[in-house]
N, C-alpha and C positions, 0 to 999 in steps of 0.2 A: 604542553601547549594548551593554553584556555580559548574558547571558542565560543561564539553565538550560532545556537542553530535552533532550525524550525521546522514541521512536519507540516505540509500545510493541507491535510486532509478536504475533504469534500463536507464533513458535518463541523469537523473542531482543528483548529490552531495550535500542534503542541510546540512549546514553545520552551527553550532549555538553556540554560549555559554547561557547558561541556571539558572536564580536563581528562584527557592522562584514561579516557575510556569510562570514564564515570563521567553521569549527571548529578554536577553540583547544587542546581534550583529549576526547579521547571513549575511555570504555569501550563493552561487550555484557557483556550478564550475560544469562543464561537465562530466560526469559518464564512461561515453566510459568502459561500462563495458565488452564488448567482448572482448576487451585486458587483461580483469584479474582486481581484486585486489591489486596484490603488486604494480604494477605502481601509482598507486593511493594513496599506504599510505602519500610516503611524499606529498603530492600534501595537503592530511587531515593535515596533521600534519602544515604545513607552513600555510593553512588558520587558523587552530585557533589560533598558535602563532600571526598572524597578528589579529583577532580578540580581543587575549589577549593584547595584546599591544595598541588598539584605546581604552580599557577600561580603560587603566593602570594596568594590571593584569598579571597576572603567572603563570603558568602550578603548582605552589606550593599553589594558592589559590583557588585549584579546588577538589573537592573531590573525581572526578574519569570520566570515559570517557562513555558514552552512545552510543549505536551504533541498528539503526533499518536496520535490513538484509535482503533482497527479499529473502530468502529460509529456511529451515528448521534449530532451532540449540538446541543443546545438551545444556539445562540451565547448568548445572552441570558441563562441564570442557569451554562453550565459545565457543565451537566449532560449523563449521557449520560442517551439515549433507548433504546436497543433493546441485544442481545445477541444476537451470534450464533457461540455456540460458545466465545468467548473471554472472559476478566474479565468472568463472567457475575455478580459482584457491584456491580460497579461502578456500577450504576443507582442503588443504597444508599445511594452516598457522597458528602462533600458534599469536591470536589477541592479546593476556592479554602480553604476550610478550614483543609484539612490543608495547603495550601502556607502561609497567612498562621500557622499555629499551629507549622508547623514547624522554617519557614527565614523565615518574617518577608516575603515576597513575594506578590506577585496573580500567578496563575495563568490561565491562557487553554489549551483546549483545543480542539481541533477532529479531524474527521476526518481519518485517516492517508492516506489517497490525496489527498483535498484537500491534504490537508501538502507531500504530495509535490511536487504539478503546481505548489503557488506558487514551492517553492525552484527548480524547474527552469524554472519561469517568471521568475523573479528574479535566477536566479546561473548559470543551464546550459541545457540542450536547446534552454528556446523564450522565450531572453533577445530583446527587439526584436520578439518576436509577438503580440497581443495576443487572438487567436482559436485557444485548442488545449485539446486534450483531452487525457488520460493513462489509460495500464491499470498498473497493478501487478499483475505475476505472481507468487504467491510462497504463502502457505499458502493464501488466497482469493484473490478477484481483486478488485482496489481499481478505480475507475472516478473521472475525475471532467472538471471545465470550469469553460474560463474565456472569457467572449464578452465583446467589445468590453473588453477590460482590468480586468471584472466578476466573482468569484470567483462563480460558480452556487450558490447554496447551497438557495435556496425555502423557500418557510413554513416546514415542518415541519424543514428542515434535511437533507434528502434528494435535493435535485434535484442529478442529474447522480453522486450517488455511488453508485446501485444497478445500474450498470449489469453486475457482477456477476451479480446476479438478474435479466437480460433472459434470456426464454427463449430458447434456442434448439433447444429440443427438442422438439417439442408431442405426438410421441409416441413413448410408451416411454421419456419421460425420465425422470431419476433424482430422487426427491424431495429438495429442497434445505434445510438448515437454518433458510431463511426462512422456510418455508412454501411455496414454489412447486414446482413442479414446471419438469424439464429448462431449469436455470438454466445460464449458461455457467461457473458460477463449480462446480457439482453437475456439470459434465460435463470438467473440465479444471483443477483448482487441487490442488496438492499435498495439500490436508484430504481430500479428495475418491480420489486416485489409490491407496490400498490397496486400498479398494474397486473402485476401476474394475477395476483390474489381478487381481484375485482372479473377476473373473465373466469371464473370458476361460480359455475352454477348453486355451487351449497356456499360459496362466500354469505352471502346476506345472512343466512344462518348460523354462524359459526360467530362464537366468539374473537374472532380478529376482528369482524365487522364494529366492534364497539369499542374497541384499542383504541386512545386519543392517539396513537401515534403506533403504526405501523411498522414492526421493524423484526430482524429475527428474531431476537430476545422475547416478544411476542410471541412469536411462529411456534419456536422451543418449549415454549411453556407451556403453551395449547396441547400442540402435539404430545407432550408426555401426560396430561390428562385425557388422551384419547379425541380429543377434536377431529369431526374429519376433512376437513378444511388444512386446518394447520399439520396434520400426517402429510396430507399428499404434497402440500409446498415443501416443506421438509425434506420427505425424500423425495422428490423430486432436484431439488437443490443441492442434497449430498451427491445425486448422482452424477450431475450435471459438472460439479469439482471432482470426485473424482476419478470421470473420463476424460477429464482438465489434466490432473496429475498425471495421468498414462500416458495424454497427449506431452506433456512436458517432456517426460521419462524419454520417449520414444525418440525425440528431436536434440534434445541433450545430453545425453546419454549421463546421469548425477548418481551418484551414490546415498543421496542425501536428498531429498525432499521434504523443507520447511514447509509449514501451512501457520500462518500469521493472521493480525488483522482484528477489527473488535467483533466477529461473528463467532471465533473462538472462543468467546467465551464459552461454549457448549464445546468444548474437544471433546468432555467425555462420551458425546454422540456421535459426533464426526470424525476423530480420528480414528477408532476402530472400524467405522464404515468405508472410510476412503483406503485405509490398509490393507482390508480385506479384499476392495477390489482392485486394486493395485496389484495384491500378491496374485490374484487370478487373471490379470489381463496385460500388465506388462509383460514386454517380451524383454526378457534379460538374463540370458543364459550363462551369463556370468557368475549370477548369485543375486540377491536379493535390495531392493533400494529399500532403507530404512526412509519411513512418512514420520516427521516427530513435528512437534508442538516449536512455534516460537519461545526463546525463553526471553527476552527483552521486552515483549510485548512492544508498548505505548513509546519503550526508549530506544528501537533498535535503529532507525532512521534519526535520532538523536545522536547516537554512539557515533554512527555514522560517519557524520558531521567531520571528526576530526581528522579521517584520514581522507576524506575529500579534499579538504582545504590542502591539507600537509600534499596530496596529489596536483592537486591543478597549480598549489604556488611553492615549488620543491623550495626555493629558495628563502622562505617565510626561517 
């Protein structure tokens, strides 16, 4: 089965055609999602006809459109539910629509972290597991689970992917986009870190203060030359994910804990920090939850894609 899908993150657009568990061609284009969604469809729509066309291929040899969404959605009509912060239009729009009026195909969406943990359940991290859970670190923090070989999803379409909005701050935390207050996602996600970083008294001093652009990979860099600005955000922030991860552990009971997402790029900091405190403060008398590294990286909400489709349209 060949497929069009799309990640549609909060900074970049990955964007991909899909067979058989491989990415056959994939662009990124720029997300500029505080403008909205519909700016953006044709923007989707012209990268994969150009993808289709470096393959020799056609919107007619595809069997449908894959889409992973930063926010809540309605499996059942493709719609999204909520907005937070990003394609704050996209509630408006009717997706399946604009894919069958565009390119001629049935479209399937779902949430981006969900996206995530199937392709890495399917093709990487936690291929042969059928009890795990996942974070995406990266503008928010994506959250989700899969128990007994079961994608969590619940009623409303929420269960297991808010774990973002678990508080971990109950006081003096930072109001969150959701509406909650000292979320881990409002105390630790790149959306988030200008602001953290600007209410710290030694900011002005510190080397992030002259970053054109504010972002972990900064924070990382500082911090490992001793900055002490970028230490304290740091750890602060590993701690923040992994009393995230303990939280997860404790509510899902996984065998398996993925940590994804473009903040990874530093595992070799954070995933011995979040292991170790996992190994000290989960409660799991069973034995031990292995914490590993996404292996799909940038393509696992890509991989995704095709068992999405092949799920919501059995009959494709």
């Amino acid at each position: 089965m060949t497929i069009l899908a799309c990640d549609l993150g909060g900074t970049r657009m990955k964007i991909g055609v899909v067979r058989d568990g491989s990415v056959l061609a994939q662009t990124v284009e720029p997300a500029n999602s505080k403008a909205g969604l519909a700016p953006q469809l044709p923007v989707l729509k012209a990268a994969w006809l150009r993808l289709l066309g470096d393959l020799k291929l056609a919107p007619r040899d595809c069997a449908g459109i894959s889409i992973a969404f930063p926010s809540l959605i309605d499996a059942a009509t493709g719609r999204v539910l909520a907005e937070y912060g990003k394609y704050a239009d996209a509630m408006g729009l009717d997706l399946r629509a604009w894919a069958q009026r565009e390119l001629g195909l049935p479209l399937a969406i779902e949430n981006d972290a969900r996206m995530a943990l199937i392709g890495e359940w399917r093709a990487g991290a936690g291929r042969g597991v059928d009890n795990l859970v996942m974070m995406t670190l990266g503008t928010g923090l994506g959250t989700c689970a899969i128990i007994e070989g079961r994608v969590l999803r619940g009623k409303h379409g929420q269960a297991g992917v808010l774990g973002g909005h678990i508080s971990v701050r109950y006081d003096g935390g930072r109001a969150c986009s959701c509406g909650n207050v000292g979320c881990a996602e409002a105390e630790a996600s790149t959306a988030f870190l200008a602001e953290l970083a600007k209410t710290r008294s030694d900011f002005a001093a510190s080397a992030l203060a002259r970053e054109p652009v504010l972002d972990f990979a900064a924070v990382f860099k500082h911090a490992a030359a001793g900055d002490a600005c970028a230490v304290a955000l740091r750890d602060h922030s590993i701690q923040v994910w992994a009393t995230l991860a303990v939280n997860l552990i404790h509510a899902y009971d996984p065998e398996v804990v993925i940590l994804g997402g473009g903040i990874m790029a530093s595992a070799e900091v954070i995933l011995p920090a979040v292991r170790a405190h996992v190994a000290r403060h989960a409660h799991t008398p069973w034995g031990k939850v292995q914490v590993v590294a996404s292996q799909l990286s940038d393509n696992a909400a890509l991989v995704a894609g095709e068992w999405l489709v092949k799920e919501r349209f059995p009959n494709l």
